[in-house]
VEXLOLUM-663463 format. One line per 2 residues: number of its first residue (from 1); for each residue x, y, z of C-alpha. Coordinates in steps of 0.2 Angstrom, whole numbers, plus 5000, padded with zeros to 4 digits. Layout:
% VEXLOLUM-663463
NUM) X Y Z; ...
END
This chain:
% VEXLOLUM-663463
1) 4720 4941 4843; 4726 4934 4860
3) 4717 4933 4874; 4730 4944 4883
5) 4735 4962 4881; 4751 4959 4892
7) 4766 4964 4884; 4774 4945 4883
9) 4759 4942 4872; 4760 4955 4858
11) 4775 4951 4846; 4787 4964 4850
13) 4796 4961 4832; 4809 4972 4824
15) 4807 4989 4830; 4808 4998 4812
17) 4795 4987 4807; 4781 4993 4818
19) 4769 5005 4812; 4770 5024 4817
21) 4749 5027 4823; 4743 5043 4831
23) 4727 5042 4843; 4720 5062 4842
25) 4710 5063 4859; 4696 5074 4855
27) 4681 5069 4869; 4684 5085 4878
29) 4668 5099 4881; 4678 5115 4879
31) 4666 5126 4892; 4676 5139 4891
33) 4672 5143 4875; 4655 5144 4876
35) 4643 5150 4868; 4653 5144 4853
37) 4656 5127 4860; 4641 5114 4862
39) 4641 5097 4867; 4638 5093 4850
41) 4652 5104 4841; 4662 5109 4858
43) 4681 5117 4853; 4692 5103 4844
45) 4678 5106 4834; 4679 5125 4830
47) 4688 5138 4820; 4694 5146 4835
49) 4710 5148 4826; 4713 5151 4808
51) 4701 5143 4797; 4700 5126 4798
53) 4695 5120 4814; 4705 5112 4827
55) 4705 5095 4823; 4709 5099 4805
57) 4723 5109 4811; 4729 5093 4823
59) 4728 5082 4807; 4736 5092 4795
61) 4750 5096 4805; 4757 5075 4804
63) 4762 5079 4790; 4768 5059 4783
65) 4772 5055 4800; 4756 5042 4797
67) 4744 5038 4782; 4725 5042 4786
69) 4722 5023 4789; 4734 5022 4804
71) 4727 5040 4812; 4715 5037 4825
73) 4702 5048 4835; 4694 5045 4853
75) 4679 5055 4854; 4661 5056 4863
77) 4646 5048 4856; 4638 5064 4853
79) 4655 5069 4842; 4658 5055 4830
81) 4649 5060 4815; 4656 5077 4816
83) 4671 5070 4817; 4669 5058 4804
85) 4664 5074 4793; 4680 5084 4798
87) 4690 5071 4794; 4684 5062 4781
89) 4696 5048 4773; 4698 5043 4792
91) 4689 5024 4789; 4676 5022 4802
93) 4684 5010 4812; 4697 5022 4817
95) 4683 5034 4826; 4682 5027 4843
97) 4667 5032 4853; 4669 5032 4872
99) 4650 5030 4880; 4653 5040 4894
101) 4670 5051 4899; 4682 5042 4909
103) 4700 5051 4908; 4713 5049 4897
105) 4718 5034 4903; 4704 5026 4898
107) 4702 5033 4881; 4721 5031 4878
109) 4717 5013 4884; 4703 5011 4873
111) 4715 5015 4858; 4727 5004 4862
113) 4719 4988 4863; 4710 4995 4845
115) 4730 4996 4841; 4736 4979 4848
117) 4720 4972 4838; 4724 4979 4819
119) 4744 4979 4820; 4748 4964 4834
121) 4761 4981 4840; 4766 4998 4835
123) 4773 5014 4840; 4758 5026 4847
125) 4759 5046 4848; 4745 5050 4859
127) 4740 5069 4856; 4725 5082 4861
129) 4718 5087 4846; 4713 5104 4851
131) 4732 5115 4852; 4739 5126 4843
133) 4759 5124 4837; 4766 5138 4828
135) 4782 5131 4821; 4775 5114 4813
137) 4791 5109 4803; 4798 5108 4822
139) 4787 5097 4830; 4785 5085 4817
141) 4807 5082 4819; 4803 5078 4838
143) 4788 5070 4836; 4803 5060 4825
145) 4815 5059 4839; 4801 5054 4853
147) 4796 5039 4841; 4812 5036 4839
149) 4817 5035 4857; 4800 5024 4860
151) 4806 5011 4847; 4814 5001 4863
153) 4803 4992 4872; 4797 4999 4889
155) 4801 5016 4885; 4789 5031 4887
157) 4791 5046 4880; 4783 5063 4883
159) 4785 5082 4873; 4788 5095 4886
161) 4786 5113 4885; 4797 5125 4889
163) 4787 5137 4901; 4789 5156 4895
165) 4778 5160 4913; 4773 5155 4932
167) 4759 5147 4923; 4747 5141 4939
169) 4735 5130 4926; 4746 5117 4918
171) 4755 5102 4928; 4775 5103 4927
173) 4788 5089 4921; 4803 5092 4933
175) 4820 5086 4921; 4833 5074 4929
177) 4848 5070 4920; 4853 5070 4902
179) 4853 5053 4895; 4857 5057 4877
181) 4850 5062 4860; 4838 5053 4848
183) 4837 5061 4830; 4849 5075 4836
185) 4838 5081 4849; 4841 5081 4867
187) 4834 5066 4879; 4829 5070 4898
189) 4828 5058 4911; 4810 5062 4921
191) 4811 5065 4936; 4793 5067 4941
193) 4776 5075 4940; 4770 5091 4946
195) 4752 5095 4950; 4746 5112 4945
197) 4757 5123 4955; 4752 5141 4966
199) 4760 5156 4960; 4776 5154 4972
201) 4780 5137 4967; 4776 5141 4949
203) 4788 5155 4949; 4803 5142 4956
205) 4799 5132 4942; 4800 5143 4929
207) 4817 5152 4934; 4825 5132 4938
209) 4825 5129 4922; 4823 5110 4925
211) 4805 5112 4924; 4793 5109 4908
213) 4774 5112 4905; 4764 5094 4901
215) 4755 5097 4885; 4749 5077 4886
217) 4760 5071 4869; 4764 5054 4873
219) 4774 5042 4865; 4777 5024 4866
221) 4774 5006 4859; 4758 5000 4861
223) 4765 4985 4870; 4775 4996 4883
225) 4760 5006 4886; 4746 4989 4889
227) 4761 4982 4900; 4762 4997 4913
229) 4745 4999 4913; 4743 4983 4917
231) 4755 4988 4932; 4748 5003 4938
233) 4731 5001 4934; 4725 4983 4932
235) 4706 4985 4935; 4705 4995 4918
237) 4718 4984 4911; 4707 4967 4914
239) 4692 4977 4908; 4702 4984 4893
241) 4705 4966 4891; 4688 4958 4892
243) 4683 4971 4881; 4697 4969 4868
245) 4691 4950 4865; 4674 4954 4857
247) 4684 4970 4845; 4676 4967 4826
249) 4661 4955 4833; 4643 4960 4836
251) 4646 4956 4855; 4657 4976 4854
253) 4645 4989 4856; 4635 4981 4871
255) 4652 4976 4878; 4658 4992 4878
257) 4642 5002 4885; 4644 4988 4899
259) 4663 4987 4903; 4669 5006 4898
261) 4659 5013 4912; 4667 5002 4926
263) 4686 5008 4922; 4694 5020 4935
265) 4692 5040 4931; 4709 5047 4932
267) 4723 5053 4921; 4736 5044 4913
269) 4747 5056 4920; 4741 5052 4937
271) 4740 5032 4932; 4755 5027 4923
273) 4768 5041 4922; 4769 5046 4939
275) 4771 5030 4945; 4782 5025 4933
277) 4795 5039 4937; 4796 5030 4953
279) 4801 5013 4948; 4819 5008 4951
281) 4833 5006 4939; 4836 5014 4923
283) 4824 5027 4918; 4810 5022 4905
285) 4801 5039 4908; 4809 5051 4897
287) 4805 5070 4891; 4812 5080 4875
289) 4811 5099 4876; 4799 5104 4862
291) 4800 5124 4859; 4787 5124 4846
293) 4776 5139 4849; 4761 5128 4858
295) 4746 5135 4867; 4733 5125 4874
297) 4722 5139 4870; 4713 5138 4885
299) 4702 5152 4884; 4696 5168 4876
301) 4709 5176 4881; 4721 5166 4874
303) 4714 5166 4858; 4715 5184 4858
305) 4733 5184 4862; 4738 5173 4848
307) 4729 5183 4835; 4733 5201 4841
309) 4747 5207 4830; 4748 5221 4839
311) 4746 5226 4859; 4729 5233 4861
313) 4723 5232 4843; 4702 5223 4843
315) 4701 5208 4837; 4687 5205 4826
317) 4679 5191 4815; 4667 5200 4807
319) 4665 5221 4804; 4668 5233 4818
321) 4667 5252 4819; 4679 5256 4834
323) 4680 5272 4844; 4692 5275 4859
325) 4689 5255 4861; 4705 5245 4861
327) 4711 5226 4868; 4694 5219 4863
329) 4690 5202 4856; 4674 5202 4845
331) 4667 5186 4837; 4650 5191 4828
333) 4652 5184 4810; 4636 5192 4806
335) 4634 5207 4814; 4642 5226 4814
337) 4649 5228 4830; 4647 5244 4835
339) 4661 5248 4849; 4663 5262 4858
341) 4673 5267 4875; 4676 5250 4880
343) 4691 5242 4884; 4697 5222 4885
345) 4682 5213 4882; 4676 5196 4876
347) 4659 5197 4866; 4655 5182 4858
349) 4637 5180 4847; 4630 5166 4840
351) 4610 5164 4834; 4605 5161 4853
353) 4616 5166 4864; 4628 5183 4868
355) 4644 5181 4880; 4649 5197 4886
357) 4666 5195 4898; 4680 5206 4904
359) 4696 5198 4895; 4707 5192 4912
361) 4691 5183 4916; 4687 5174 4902
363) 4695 5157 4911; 4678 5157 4921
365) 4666 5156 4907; 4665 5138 4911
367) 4654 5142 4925; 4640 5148 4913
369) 4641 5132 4908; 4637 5125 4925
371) 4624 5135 4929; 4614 5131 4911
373) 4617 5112 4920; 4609 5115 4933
375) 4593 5125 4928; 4591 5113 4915
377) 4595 5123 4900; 4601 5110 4889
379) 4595 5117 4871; 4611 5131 4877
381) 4624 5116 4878
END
């Protein structure tokens, strides 16, 4: 292993010879779906959708895009055995625990130089493990064409969402100009990142047609991605660095809990793709329309919408007797549910806790959270 994670230091190779890795980012808390979602088992987790849970769901959907071995996770300490038992023929090695939450800049960061280490380069899709994407045989072809386009050195790649709303919660990749195909599918030029937008901007967007929701599916080498960090962010890069010497000694776990800690709390939207739009010459930032049916489902609510077949039918995962009740979302697996005169709401049960919330506020369950933070309550989270 060099000493150096700089790009100039990793063998770039033949680009059909690299291996094809995916890092699945699962550290995240998924308040919103409390009382379901626990520090210990928060969303990526869950069945919130189907029957297998998320995570399951994120795995399965790969399809032969990469053989277990070269499928890696980036989760909490508090998650890795879990995730280890969802994802069993994942080796060990592959489940990387961050000691404490430091943005996806850091946990992608912390892949990569995991990556550099076992494969010297490779290609790298970088992907939340806790959406849901309808049309699977889709996204796996530009999942295709984005590794495809990262093959060249210095090129980084994101999957962008068609907006179907004025969404106010998601950021925004605004399009520049057509720079060609890869695989058969169209190649954009980014022209930047957007913050989450208000409602006015949000609607400009959405009837420009040159704007795309961020869903966080990166793409790139392994190499192209350690070099711009080291770039545009080259505190976490050195520590990335330090870090990566002692991968596969005894000196790792104490290195990490040292070193993991100091690195810079921010996005890698914020930290390298932004700036990177900005640098002169030909563009290396690129985004390929991915219509694939995704939600973030980030909510409730949304949950509800996808498994409504019907507008204003209950949805129930258990038994309910419904009367003159319609638009309901019921999760009590082991209780009738009795419902009588009540219209769009959440109830969600588990053995000690009961969420009752109106439907269009479900986006504010997260605040339960906070307040069980702050008065202590931590046999609820």
């Amino acid at each position: 292993m060099p000493n150096r994670l700089r790009m100039s230091a990793i063998p770039n190779g033949n680009a059909q010879d690299l291996p094809t890795c995916v890092v699945l980012l699962a550290g995240g808390r998924g308040t919103r779906f409390w009382p379901r979602s626990r520090m210990a088992t928060p969303k990526q987790l869950l069945n919130i959708i189907g029957r297998e849970t998320m995570l399951r769901q994120t795995a399965a959907r790969l399809g032969s895009l990469a053989p277990s071995s070269n499928i890696w996770v980036v989760t909490s300490k508090e998650q890795v055995a879990a995730v280890h038992h969802q994802l069993p023929r994942l080796p060990r090695t592959n489940i990387l625990s961050e000691p404490i939450g430091r943005n996806t800049a850091a946990a992608i960061g912390l892949a990569a130089v995991h990556l550099a280490r076992r494969h010297g380069d490779a290609l790298m899709a970088v992907l939340p493990s806790d959406a849901y994407i309808r049309d699977v045989a889709r996204y796996q072809k530009l999942l295709g064409a984005a590794l495809e386009r990262a093959q060249m050195p210095g090129n980084l790649v994101v999957l962008g969402i068609p907006p179907t709303r004025p969404e106010t919660g998601y950021g925004y990749i605004e399009r520049g100009a057509s720079i060609g195909r890869a695989s058969g599918a169209r190649v954009f030029a980014v022209r930047r990142f957007t913050e989450k937008p208000a409602l006015a901007e949000a609607r400009k967007y959405l009837a420009s047609g040159n704007y795309f929701w961020n869903a966080g599916m990166f793409i790139w080498r392994v190499s192209t991605f350690l070099e711009n960090l080291r770039r545009f962010l080259p505190r976490t890069h050195q520590g990335l660095e330090e870090l990566a010497r002692t991968i596969g000694g005894p000196k790792y776990t104490s290195s990490l809990g040292r070193i993991y800690p100091r690195l810079e709390n921010i996005s890698v939207d914020y930290a390298v793709m932004e700036p990177a739009t900005r640098v002169a010459g030909q563009p290396r930032v690129s985004v390929i329309p991915a219509r694939v049916g995704w939600s973030d489902i980030g909510s409730w609510a949304a949950v509800y919408e996808l498994a409504a077949e019907n507008t204003g039918e209950n949805v129930s995962s258990g038994r309910v007797f419904a009367l003159d009740a319609n638009g309901n979302y019921f999760w009590s697996p082991k209780k009738l549910i009795a419902a009588i005169g009540v219209r769009d709401l959440v109830v969600v049960e588990t053995d000690d806790a009961l969420l009752l919330c109106a439907r269009d506020r479900s986006q504010e369950v997260g605040s339960v959270v906070k307040w069980l933070e702050r008065t202590g309550r931590r046999d609820l989270l």
